[in-house]
C-alpha positions in Angstrom: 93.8 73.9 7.5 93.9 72.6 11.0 94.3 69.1 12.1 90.5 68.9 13.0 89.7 69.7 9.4 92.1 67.1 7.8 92.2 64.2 10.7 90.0 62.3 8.6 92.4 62.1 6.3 95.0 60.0 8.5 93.0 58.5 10.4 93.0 54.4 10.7 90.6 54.5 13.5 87.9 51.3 15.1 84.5 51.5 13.7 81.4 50.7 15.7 79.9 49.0 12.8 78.8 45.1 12.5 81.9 42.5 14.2 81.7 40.1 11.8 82.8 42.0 8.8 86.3 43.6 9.6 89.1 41.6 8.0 93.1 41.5 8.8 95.3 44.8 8.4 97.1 44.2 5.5 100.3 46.5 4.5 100.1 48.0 0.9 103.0 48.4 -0.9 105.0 51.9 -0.7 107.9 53.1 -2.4 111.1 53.1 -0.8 112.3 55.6 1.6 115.2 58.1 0.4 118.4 56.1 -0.5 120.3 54.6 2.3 117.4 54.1 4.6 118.1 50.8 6.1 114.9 49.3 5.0 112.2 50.0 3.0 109.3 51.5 4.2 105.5 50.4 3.7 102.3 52.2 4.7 99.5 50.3 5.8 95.8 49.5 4.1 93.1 50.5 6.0 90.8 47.4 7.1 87.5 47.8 6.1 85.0 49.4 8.2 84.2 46.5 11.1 85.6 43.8 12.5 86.8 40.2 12.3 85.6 38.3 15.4 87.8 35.2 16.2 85.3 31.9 16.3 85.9 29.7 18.9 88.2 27.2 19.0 87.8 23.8 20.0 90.5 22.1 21.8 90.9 18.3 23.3 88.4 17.0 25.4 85.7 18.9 23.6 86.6 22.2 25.3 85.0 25.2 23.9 87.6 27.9 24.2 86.7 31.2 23.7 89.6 33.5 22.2 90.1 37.3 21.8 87.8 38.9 19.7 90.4 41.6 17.4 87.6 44.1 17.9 88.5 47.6 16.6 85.1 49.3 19.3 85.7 52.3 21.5 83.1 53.1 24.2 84.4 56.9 23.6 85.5 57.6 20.2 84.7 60.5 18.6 81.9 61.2 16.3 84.0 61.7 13.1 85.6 58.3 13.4 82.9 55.4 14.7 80.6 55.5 11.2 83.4 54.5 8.9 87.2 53.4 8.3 88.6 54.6 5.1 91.2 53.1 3.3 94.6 55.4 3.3 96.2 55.6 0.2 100.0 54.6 0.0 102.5 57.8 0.5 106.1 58.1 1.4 106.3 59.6 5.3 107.9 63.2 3.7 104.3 63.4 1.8 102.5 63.4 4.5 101.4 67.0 5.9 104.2 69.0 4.6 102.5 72.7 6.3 102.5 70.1 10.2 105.5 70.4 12.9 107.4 67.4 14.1 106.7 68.9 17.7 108.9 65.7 19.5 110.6 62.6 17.8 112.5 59.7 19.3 114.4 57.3 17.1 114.9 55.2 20.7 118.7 55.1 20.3 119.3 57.4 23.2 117.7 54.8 25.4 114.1 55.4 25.3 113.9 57.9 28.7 110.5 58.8 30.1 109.1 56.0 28.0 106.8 53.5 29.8 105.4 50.0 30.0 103.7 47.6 32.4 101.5 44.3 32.7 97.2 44.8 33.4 96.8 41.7 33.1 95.8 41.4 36.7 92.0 40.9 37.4 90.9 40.7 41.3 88.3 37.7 41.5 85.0 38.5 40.2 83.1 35.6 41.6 81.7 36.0 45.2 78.7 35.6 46.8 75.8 37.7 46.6 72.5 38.5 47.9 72.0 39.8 44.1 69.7 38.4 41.9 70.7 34.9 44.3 68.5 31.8 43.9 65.2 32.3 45.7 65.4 29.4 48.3 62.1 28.4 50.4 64.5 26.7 52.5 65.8 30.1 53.5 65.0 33.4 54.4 67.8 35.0 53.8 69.1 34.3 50.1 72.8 34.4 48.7 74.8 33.0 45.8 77.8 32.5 43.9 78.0 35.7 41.4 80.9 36.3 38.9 80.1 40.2 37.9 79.5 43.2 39.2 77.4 46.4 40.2 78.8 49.1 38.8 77.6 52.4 37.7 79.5 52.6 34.8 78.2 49.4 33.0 74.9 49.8 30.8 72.2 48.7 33.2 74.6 49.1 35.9 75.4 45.4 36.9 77.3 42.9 34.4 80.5 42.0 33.6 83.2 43.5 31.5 85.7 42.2 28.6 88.3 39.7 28.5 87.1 38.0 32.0 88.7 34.5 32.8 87.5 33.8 36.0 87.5 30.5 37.8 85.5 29.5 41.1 87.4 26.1 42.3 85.4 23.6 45.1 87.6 22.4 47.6 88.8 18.8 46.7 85.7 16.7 47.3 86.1 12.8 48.6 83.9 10.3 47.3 85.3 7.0 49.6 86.1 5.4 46.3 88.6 3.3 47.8 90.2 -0.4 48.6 88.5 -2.4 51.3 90.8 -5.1 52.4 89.2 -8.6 53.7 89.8 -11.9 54.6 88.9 -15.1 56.2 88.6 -16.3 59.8 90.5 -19.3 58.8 93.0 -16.9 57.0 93.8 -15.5 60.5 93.8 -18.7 62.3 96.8 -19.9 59.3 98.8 -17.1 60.6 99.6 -18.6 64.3 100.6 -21.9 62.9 104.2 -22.5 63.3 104.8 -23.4 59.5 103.4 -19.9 58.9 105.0 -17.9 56.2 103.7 -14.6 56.9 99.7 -12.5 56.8 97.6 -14.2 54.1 96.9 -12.2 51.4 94.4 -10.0 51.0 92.4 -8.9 48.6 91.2 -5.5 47.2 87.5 -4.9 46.9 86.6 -2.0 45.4 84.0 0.1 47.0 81.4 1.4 44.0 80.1 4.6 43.7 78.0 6.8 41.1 78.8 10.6 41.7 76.8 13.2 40.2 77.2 17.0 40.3 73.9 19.4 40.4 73.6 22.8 40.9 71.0 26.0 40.3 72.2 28.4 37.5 71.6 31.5 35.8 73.7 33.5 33.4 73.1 36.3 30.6 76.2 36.2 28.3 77.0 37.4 24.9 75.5 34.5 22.8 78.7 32.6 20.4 81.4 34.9 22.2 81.3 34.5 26.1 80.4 31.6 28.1 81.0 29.3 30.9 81.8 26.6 31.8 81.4 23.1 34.2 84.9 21.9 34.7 86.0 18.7 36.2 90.2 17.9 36.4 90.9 15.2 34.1 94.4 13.9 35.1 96.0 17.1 34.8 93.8 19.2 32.5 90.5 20.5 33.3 87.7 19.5 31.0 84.1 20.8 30.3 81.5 18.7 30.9 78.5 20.9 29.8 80.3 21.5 26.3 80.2 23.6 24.6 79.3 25.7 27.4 76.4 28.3 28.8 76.0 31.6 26.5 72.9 33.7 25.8 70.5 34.0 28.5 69.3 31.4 30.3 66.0 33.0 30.9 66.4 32.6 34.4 67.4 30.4 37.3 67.6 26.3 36.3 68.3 23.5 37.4 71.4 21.4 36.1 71.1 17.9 35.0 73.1 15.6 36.6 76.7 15.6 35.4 78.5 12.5 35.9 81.8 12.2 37.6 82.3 8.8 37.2 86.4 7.7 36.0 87.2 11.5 37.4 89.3 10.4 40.5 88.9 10.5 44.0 89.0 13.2 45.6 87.5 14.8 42.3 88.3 18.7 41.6 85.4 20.8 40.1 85.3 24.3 39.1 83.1 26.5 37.6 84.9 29.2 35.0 83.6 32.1 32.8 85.4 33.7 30.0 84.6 36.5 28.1 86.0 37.9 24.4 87.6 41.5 24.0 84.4 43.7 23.4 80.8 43.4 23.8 79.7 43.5 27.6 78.5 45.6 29.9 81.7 47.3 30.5 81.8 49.2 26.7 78.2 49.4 26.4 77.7 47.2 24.0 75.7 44.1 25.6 73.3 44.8 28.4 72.9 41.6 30.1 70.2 40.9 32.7 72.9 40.6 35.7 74.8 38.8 33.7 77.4 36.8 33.3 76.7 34.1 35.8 75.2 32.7 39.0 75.5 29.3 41.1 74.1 28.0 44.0 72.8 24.3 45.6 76.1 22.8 44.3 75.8 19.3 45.5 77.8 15.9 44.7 76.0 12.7 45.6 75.9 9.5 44.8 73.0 8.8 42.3 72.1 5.0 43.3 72.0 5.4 47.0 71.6 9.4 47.6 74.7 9.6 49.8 75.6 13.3 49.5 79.5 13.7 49.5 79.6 17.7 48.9 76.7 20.6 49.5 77.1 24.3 49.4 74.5 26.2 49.7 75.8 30.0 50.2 73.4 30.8 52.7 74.8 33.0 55.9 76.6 34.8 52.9 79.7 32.2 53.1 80.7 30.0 50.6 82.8 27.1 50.6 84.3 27.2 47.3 87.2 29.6 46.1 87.9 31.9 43.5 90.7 31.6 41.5 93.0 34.5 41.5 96.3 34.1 38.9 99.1 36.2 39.0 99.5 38.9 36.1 101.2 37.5 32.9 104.1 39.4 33.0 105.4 42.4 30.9 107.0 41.3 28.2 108.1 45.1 26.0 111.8 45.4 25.8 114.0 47.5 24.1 116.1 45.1 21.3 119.6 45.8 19.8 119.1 44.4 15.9 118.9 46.6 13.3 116.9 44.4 11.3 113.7 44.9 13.5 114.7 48.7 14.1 113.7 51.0 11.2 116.8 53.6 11.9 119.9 52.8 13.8 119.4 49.3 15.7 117.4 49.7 18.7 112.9 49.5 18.5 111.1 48.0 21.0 109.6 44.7 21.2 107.2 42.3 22.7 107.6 38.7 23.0 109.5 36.3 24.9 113.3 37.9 25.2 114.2 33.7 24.7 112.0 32.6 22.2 110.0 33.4 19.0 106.5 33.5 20.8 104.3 35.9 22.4 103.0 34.6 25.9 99.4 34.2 27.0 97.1 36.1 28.6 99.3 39.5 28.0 97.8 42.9 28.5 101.0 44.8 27.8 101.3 48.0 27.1 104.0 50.3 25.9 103.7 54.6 26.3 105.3 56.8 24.9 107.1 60.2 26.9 104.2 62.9 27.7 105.0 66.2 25.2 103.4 69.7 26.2 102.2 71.8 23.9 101.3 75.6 24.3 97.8 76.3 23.5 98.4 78.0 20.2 99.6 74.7 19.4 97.1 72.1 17.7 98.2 68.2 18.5 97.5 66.2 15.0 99.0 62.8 15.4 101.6 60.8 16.6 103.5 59.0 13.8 105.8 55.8 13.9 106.8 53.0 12.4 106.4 48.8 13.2 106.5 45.6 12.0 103.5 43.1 13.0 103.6 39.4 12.9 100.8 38.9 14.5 99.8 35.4 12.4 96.2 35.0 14.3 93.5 37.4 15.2 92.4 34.5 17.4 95.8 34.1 19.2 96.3 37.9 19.9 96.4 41.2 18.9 97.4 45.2 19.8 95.7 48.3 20.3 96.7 51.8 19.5 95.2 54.6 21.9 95.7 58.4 22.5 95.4 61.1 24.7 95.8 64.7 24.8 94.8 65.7 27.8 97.5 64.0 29.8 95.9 61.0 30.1 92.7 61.7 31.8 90.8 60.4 28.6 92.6 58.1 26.5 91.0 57.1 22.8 91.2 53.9 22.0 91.5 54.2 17.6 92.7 51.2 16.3 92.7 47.5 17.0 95.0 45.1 14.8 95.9 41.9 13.5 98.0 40.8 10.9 101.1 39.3 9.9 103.3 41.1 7.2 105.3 38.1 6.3 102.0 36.1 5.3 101.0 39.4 3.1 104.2 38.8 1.0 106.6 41.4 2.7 110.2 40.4 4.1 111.0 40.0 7.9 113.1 43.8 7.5 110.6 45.3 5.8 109.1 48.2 8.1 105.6 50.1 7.5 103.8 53.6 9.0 101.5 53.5 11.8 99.6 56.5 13.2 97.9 57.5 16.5 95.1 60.7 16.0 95.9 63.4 19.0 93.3 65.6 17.7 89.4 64.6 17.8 87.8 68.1 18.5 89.7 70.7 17.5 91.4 70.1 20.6 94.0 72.9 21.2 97.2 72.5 23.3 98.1 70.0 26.6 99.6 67.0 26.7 99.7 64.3 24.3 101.1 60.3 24.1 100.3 57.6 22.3 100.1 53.8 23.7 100.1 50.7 22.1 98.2 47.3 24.1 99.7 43.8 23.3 96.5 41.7 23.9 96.9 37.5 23.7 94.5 34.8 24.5 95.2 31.5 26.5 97.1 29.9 23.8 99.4 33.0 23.2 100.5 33.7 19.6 103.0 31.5 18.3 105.5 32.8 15.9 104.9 33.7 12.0 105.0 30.2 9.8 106.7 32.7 7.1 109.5 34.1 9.1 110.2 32.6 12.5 109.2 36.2 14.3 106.3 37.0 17.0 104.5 40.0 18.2 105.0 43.4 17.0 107.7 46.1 16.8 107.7 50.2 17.7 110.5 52.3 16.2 111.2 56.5 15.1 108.1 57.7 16.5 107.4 61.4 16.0 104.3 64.1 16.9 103.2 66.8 14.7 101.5 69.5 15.4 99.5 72.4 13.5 100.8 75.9 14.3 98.8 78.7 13.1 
């Protein structure tokens, strides 16, 4: 029996089926390891065979914010393991595959070398103007527009967007001459020449009144109830929506705004137009065509709504905008190896992600751990790549991690599994330690090289530590590969 024959077995892998039915990972009970082991050791249950979408959350102001969808899809994943998850039934790591070969092992007490990790949290700016799909203007012959997606060969349809977008597209600070008019008297000025005088007369503030109003041509083809975008005005210092609870679905074409107000917004009043997409479903994985999609602007105009003065217009046209996308700087990488022997499973070192200072697991991660690359001779068939964790992971819409693998030294890598959960909410002690497991082999694959990697995924909120037990994130510890040699 070769690993091909039995990976089903193992296998906790994503499904392809329906989002909204997957529920959290939750640990079932296992008996203890062999006496002495410095914790006990739980495997986890299976979740069922599709996925818990996070709804989104509504913040103040009436800001629809869209988090992470915990998404267990994989644009490549083998046959054998997109139709259906099965639960794994409880057994003690020994039981496993007796006839298998631990092939490499690392307890990460010998400092972790040739291990990896970095930050992809990076995204150049998407939005830019286009001649694609841009407004049709009579007034011009030539046509451009504000675009925030993409051409590219590799997305169904070949135009789109991909997951986890948050892109911005600021206007440059606009002046509306909302300001204090000073006036006074002829007689006023006549007082101030007397010798008695006591100084300039006062003067008096009259406040110049305006109506402003943004407008602006639109288009966009977004995931209905999971990616939108939004009209976004500073408020003080937080930016609010004013098209709440913003553009999703198609918009069947290119419209015409209604008039937002910007009345009691400041002066010089900040706009910006932002999209933001979940974890899966787009263009990129295949799994939403949109029609050009996600979104288009053009005609953006502020003006007074009483007299028609206009105070801002950009128009695109000559393929140069005014307006600027909003490039941020990557989050940061936040895996590090920790000396506690209560988070390590043997010894006291496992690696962690969270803030090194603080109970919490930063926003907008994209983190990713990997483990050493180990060759294997062709007579040797890669099965999986064990290990062990703890997850306190208390929101699927605050964040979540994925497990991939690869064995061809990463030139494909297999995403199988896509978590949430928190094991202190399930009943299970902050020491308590469970069994993870990466599949190496999906078609009888024989030989090369294999890894595993786990992906620390949060939203703009971040994940907040466990109400249970004070911890964050997730933790990696005695991770091992077998192998099948005939």
């Amino acid at each position: 029996m070769d690993c091909f024959e039995n990976a089903s077995e193992e296998r906790h892998a994503g499904s392809s089926a329906p989002l909204e039915e997957r529920r959290a990972r939750s640990p079932a009970p296992l008996e203890e390891r062999g006496a002495g082991s410095p914790a006990s050791f739980h495997a986890p249950l299976v979740a069922t065979a599709s996925v818990r979408r996070c709804p989104a959350r509504q913040v103040r102001h009436g800001i629809l914010r869209v988090a992470l969808a915990v998404a267990a899809l994989a644009a490549a994943l083998p046959a054998s393991a997109v139709n259906e998850a099965r639960e794994l039934q409880p057994r003690p790591v020994e039981d496993l595959v007796p006839e298998r070969v631990v092939v490499w092992q690392d307890d990460l007490e010998s400092g972790a070398p040739g291990w990896t990790h970095g930050d992809d949290s990076f995204m150049p700016a998407k939005f830019h103007v286009d001649s694609y799909l841009a407004y049709d203007d009579p007034e011009h012959e030539d046509d451009y527009s504000w675009w925030c997606g993409e051409q590219d060969p590799d997305y169904s349809g070949g135009d789109g967007y991909g997951n986890s977008w948050d892109q911005k597209l600021e206007l440059p600070p606009i002046e509306l001459g909302i300001s204090a008019v000073e006036h006074t008297s002829w007689g006023a000025i006549k007082g101030m020449y007397r010798e008695d005088a006591e100084g300039p007369p006062e003067r008096k503030g009259q406040a110049r009144t305006a109506t402003p109003v943004l407008s602006f041509r639109y288009r966009h083809d977004t995931e209905a109830g999971y990616d939108f975008v939004y009209v976004e005005v500073l408020d003080g210092d937080e930016w609010v929506a004013l098209n709440s609870p913003g553009y999703d679905g198609s918009s069947g074409g290119w419209q015409e705004a209604p008039g937002f107000s910007l009345d009691g917004y400041g002066d010089p009043v900040r706009i910006r137009f932002r999209f933001v997409s979940d974890g899966a479903w787009s263009d990129a994985d295949g799994y939403y065509d949109s029609d050009g999609g996600a979104f288009h602007v053009d005609n953006i105009v502020v003006h007074d709504a009483v007299t028609g003065e206009v105070f801002y217009r950009e128009d695109c046209e000559g393929g140069v905008g005014q307006s600027q996308p909003f490039v941020p700087e990557g989050s940061g990488d936040y895996w590090h190896l920790v000396d506690n022997a209560c988070q390590a499973y043997s010894g006291t070192r496992c690696w962690s992600v969270n803030h090194p200072d603080s109970t919490h697991v930063p926003p907008m991660l994209r983190d990713w751990l990997q483990t050493p690359f180990v060759d294997l001779p062709y007579a040797v068939s890669p099965c999986t790549l064990h290990f062990v964790s703890q997850m306190f992971m208390t929101d699927a819409c605050g964040g979540s991690w994925q497990e991939w693998g690869t064995n061809d030294g990463g030139n494909t890598w297999i995403r199988t599994a896509w978590w949430y959960g928190d094991q202190c909410e399930y009943g299970y002690g902050v020491c308590e330690h469970f069994a993870g497991a990466i599949p190496l082999s999906w078609t009888g694959h024989w030989g090369g090289r294999v890894a595993g990697k786990w992906v620390m995924l949060t939203d703009e909120f971040g994940n907040t530590s466990s109400p249970y037990c004070n911890r964050a994130g997730i933790t990696i510890d005695d991770v091992w590969v077998e192998a099948w040699i005939p």
